[in-house]
N, CA, C and O of each residue as an XYZ file, in Angstrom:
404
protein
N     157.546    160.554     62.880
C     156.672    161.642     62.519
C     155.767    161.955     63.704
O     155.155    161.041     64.255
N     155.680    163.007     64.046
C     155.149    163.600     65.460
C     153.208    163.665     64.834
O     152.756    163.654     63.689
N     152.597    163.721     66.015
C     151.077    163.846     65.749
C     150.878    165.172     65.950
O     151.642    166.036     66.382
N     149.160    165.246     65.388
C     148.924    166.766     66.248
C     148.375    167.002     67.423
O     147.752    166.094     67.975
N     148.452    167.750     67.781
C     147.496    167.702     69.178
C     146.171    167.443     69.376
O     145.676    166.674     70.200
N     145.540    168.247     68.438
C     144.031    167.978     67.591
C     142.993    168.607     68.750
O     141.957    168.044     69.102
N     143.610    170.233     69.413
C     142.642    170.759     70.455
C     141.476    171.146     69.627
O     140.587    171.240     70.474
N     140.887    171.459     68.351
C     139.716    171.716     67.753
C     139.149    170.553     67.913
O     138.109    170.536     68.572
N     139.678    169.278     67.357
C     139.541    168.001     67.010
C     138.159    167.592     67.993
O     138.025    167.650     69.215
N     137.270    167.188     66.986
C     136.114    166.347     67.538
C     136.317    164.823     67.067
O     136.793    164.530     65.970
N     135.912    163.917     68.002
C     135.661    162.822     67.928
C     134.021    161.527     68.735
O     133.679    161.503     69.917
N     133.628    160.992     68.002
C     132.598    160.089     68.868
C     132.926    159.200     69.455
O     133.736    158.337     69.119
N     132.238    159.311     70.577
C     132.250    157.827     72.033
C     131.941    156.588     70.760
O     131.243    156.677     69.750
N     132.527    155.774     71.131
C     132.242    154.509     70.588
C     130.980    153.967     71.554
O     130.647    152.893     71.053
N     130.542    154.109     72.157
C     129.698    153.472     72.925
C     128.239    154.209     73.162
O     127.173    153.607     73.036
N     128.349    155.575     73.516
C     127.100    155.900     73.129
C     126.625    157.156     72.374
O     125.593    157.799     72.562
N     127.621    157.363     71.468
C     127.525    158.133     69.982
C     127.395    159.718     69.966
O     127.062    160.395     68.993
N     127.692    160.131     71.109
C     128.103    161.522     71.531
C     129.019    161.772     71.195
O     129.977    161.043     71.455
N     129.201    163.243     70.252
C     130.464    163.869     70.363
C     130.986    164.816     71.231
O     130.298    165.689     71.758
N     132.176    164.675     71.398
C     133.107    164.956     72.642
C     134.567    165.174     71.802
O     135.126    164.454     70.975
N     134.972    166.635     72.450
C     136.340    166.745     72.089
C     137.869    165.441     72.025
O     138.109    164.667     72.952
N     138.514    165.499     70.996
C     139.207    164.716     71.056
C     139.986    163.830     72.394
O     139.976    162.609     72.544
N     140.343    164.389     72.875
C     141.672    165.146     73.938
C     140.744    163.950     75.100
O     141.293    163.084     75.781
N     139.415    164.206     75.054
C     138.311    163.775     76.206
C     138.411    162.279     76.162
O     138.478    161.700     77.246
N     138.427    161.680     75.219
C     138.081    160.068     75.030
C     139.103    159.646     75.780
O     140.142    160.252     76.041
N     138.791    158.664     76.088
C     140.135    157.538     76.906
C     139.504    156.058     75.852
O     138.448    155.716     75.321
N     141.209    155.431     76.031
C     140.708    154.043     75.504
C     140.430    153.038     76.300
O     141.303    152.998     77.167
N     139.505    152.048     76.470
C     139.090    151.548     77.446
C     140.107    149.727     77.396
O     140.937    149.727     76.487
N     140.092    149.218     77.708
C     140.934    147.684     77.870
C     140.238    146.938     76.689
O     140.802    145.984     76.154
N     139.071    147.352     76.302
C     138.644    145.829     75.121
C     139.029    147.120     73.568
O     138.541    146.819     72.478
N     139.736    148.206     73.662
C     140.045    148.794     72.591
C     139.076    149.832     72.031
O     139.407    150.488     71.044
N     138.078    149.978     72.531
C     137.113    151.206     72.488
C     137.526    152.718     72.933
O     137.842    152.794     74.120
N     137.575    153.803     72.275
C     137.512    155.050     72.748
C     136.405    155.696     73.185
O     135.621    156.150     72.352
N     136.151    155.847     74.630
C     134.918    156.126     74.666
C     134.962    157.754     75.632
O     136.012    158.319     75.938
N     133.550    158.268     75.977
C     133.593    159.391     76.853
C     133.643    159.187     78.212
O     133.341    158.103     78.709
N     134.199    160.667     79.213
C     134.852    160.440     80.661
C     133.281    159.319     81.301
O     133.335    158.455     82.176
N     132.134    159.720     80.556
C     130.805    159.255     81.729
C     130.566    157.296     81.098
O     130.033    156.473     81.841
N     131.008    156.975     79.872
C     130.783    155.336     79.226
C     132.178    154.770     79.649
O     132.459    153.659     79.197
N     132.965    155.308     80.347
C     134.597    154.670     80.654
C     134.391    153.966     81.703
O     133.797    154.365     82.705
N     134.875    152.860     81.540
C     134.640    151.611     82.810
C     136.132    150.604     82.843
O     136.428    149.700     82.061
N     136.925    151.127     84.044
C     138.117    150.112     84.305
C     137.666    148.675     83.586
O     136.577    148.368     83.101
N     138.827    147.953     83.690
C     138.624    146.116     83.333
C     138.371    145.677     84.965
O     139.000    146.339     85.791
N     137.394    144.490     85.513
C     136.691    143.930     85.771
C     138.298    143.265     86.640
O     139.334    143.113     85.993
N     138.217    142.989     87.956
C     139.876    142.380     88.497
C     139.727    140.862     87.832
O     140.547    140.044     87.414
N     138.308    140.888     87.936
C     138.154    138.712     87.717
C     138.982    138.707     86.549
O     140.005    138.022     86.525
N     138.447    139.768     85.093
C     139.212    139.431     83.670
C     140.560    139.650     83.332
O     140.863    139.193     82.230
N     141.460    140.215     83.957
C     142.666    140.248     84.099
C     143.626    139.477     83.972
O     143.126    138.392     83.678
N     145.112    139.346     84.034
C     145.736    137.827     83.717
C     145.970    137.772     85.567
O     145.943    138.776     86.280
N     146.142    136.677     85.947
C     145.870    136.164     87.146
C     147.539    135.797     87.320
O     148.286    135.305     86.475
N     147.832    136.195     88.653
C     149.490    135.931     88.552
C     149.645    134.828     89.692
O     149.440    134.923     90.902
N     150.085    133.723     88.896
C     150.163    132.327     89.724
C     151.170    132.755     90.932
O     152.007    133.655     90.876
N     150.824    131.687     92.313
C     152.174    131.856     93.011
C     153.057    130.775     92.452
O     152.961    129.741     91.791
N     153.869    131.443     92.981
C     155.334    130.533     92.889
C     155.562    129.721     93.278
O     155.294    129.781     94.478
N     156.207    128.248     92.853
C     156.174    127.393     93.969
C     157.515    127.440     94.476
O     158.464    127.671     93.726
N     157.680    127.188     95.998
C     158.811    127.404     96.310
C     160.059    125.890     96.131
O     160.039    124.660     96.086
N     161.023    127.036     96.083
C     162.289    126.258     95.216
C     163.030    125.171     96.328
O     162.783    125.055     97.528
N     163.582    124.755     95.867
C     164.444    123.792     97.135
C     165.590    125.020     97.483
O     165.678    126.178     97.075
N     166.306    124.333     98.296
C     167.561    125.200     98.640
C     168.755    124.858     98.245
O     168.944    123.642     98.287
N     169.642    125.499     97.871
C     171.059    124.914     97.442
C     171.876    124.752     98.853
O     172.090    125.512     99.796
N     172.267    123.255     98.515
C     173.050    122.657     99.462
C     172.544    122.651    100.736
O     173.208    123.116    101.662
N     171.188    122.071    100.942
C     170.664    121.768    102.256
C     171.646    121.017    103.108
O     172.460    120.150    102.790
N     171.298    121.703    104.569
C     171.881    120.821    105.480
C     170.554    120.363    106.390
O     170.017    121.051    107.258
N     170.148    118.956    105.943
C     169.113    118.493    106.830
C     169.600    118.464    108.771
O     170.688    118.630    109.323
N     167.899    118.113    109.447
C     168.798    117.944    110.191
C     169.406    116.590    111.055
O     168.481    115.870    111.433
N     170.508    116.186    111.373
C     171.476    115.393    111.930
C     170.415    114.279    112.808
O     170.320    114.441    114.025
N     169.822    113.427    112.296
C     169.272    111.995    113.405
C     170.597    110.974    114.236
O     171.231    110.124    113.610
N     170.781    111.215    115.432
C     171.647    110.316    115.999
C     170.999    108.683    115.852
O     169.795    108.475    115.704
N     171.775    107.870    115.907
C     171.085    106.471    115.891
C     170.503    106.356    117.641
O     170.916    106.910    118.659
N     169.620    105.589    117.454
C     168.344    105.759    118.786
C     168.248    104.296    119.226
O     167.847    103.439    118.439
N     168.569    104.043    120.322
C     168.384    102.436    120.686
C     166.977    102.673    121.464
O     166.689    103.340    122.458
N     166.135    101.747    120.489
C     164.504    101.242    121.698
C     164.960     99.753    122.592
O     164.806     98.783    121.849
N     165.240     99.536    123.347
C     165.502     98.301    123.944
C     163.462     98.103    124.443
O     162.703     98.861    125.048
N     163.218     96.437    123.675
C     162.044     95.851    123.243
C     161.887     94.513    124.387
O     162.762     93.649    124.353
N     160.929     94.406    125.228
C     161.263     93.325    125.571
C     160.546     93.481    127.437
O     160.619     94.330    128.325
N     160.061     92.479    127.316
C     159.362     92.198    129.121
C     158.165     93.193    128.804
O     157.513     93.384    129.830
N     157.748     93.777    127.882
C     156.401     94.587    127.640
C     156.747     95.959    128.285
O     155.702     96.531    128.593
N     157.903     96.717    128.609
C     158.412     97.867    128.838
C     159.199     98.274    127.414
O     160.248     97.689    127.143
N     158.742     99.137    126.652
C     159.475     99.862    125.573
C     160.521    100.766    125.660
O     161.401    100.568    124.822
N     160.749    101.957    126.623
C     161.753    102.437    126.976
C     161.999    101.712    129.042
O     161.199    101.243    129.852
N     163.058    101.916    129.076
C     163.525    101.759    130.140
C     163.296    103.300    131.645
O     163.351    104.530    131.616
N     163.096    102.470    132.506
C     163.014    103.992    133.303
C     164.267    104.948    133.602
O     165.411    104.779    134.025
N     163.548    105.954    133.207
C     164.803    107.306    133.853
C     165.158    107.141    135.074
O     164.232    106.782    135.801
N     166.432    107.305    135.704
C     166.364    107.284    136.900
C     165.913    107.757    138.219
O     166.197    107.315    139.332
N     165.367    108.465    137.976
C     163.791    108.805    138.998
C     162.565    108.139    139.031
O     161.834    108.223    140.018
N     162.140    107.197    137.605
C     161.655    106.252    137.439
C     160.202    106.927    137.033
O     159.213    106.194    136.996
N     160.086    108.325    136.731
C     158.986    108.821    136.114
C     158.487    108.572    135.132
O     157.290    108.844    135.038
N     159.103    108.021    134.109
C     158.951    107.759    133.104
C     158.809    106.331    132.196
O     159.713    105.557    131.882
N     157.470    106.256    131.906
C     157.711    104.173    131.522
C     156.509    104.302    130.599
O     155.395    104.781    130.810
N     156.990    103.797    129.625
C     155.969    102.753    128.162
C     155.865    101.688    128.342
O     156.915    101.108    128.618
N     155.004    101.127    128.306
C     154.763     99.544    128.001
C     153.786     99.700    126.764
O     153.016    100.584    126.388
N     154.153     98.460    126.301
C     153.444     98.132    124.606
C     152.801     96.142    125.043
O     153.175     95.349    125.907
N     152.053     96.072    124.266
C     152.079     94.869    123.922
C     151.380     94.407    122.329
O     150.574     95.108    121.716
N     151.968     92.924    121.814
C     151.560     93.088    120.551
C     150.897     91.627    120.548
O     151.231     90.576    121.096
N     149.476     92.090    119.443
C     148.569     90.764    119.502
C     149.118     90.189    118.579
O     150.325     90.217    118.337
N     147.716     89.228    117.577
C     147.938     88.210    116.753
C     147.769     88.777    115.903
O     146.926     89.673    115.950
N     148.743     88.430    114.322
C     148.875     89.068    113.374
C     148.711     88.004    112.776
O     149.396     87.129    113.306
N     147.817     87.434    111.450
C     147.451     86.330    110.614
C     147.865     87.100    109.670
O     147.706     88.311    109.518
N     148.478     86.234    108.957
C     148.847     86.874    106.921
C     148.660     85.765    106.390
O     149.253     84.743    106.738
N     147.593     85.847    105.245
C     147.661     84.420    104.579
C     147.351     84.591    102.683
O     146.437     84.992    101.963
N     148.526     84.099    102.538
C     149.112     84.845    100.685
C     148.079     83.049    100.078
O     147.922     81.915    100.531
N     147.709     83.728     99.022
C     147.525     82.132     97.830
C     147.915     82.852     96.411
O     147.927     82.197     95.369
């Protein structure tokens, strides 16, 4: 069943009790019909808040590839020198006490 248009049609602001042609009211977000000058958008804070997403894993990861790594340990040099000899670690390790009861 179709409405009428209702261009004679008077109606009151819900808010501050002026009448104003039908056609004029808007409905406001908490369900009030009010006039163009008592009309006030919703507030962004009261709104529904749209979570992010958390992101998904991937199908069929290919991590990536660790070759096995030799540290040769020993004489207080950790890696060995490159052959230009630029390059050298030394480590040394103190006293470690552990005592369980």
């Amino acid at each position: 069943m179709p409405y009428a248009i209702g261009k004679q049609s008077q109606a009151i602001c819900d808010r501050c009790g002026q009448e104003y042609g039908y056609s004029q009211l808007r409905k406001e977000w908490q369900g009030l019909k009010t006039c163009p000058s008592c009309w006030e958008a919703k507030h962004p804070q009261l709104g529904p808040f749209r979570v992010p997403r958390e992101p998904q894993a991937i199908f069929q990861p290919r991590p990536d590839r660790k070759e096995p790594l030799d540290v040769p340990v020993g004489e207080g040099v950790v890696f060995p020198p490159w052959q230009d000899g630029s390059l050298h670690g030394t480590t040394s390790v103190g006293i470690v006490t552990v005592v369980t009861s």
